[in-house]
C-alpha positions as CSV (number, residue, x, y, z in Angstrom):
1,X,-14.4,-19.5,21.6
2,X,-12.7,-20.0,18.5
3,X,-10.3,-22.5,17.9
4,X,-6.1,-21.1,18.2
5,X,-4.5,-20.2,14.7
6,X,-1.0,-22.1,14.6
7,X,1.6,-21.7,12.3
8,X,3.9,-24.0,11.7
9,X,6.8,-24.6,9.6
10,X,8.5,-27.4,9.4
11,X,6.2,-29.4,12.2
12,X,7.5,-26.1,14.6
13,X,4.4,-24.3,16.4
14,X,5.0,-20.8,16.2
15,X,2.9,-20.2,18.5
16,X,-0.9,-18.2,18.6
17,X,-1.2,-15.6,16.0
18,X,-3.9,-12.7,16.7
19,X,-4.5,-14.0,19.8
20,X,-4.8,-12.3,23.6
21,X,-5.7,-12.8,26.8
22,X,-8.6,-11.7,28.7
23,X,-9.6,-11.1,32.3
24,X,-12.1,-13.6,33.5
25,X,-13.9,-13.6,37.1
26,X,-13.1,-17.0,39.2
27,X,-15.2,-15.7,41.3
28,X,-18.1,-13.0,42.1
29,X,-16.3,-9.6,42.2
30,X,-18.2,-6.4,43.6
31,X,-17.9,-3.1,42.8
32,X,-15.0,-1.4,44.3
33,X,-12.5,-4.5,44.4
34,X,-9.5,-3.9,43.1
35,X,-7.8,-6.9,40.9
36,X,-4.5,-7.5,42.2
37,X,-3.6,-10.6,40.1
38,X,-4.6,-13.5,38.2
39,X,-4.3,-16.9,39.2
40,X,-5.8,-18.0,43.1
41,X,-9.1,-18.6,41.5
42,X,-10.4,-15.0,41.9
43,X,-8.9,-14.0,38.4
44,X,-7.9,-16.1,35.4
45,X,-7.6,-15.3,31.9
46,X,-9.1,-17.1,28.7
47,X,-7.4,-17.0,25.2
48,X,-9.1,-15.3,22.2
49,X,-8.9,-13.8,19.2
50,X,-8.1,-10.1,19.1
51,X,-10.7,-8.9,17.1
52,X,-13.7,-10.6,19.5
53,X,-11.7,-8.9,22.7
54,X,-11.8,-5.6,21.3
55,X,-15.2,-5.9,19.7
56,X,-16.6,-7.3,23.4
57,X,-14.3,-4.2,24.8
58,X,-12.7,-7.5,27.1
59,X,-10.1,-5.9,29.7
60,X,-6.4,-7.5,28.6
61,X,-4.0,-9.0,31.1
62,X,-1.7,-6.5,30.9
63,X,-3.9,-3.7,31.7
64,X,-5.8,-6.1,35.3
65,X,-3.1,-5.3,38.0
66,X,-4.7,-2.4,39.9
67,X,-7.8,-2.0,38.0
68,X,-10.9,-1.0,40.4
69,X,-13.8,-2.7,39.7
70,X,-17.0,-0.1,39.0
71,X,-19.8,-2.8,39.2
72,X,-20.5,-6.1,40.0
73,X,-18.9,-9.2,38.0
74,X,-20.4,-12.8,38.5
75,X,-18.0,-15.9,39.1
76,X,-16.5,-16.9,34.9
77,X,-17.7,-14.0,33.6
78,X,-15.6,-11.8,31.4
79,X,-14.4,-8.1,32.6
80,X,-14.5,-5.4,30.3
81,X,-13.2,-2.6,30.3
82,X,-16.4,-0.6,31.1
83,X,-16.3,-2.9,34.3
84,X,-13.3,-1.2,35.4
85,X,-11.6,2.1,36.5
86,X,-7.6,1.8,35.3
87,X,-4.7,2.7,37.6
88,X,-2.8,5.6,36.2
89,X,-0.2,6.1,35.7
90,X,0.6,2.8,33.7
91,X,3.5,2.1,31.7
92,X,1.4,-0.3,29.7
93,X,-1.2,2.9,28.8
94,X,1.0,5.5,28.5
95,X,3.4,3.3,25.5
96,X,0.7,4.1,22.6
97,X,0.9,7.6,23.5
98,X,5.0,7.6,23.3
């Protein structure tokens, strides 16, 4: 993981820049689970930079909730999405197409 780009100003975090989250197994997931939500130790998320989650095609927070799983995942490993089937509808997909 790379390290969290900061800006500050004045000694003030701004916060992460170019950063997201990403699904990560807490545990081994088989094909057909559906991920309800993260936190319990079956899903958790890790921080990265934006550009290695798309690249890696990781499956963002936002998009988790509902998401059928269409293989296997082993415990701390990262989702992607071609590990998953996406609800639909979704607010979440359908605001790029707005």
């Amino acid at each position: 993981m790379n390290a969290p780009a900061h800006v500050s100003t004045g000694g003030t975090s701004l916060g992460l820049i170019g950063q997201h989250q990403w699904v990560t197994g807490g545990v081994r997931l088989g094909a057909g689970d559906v991920l309800n939500r993260i936190g319990y130790c079956t899903l958790y998320s890790l921080t990265d930079r934006y550009t290695i989650g798309t690249q890696e095609r990781l499956l963002p927070v936002g998009l988790a909730k509902g998401a059928k799983l269409i293989r296997p995942v082993q415990k701390d490993s990262p989702i992607t999405l071609d590990d998953v089937e996406l609800q639909e509808p979704s607010t979440v997909l359908s605001l790029p197409r707005l």
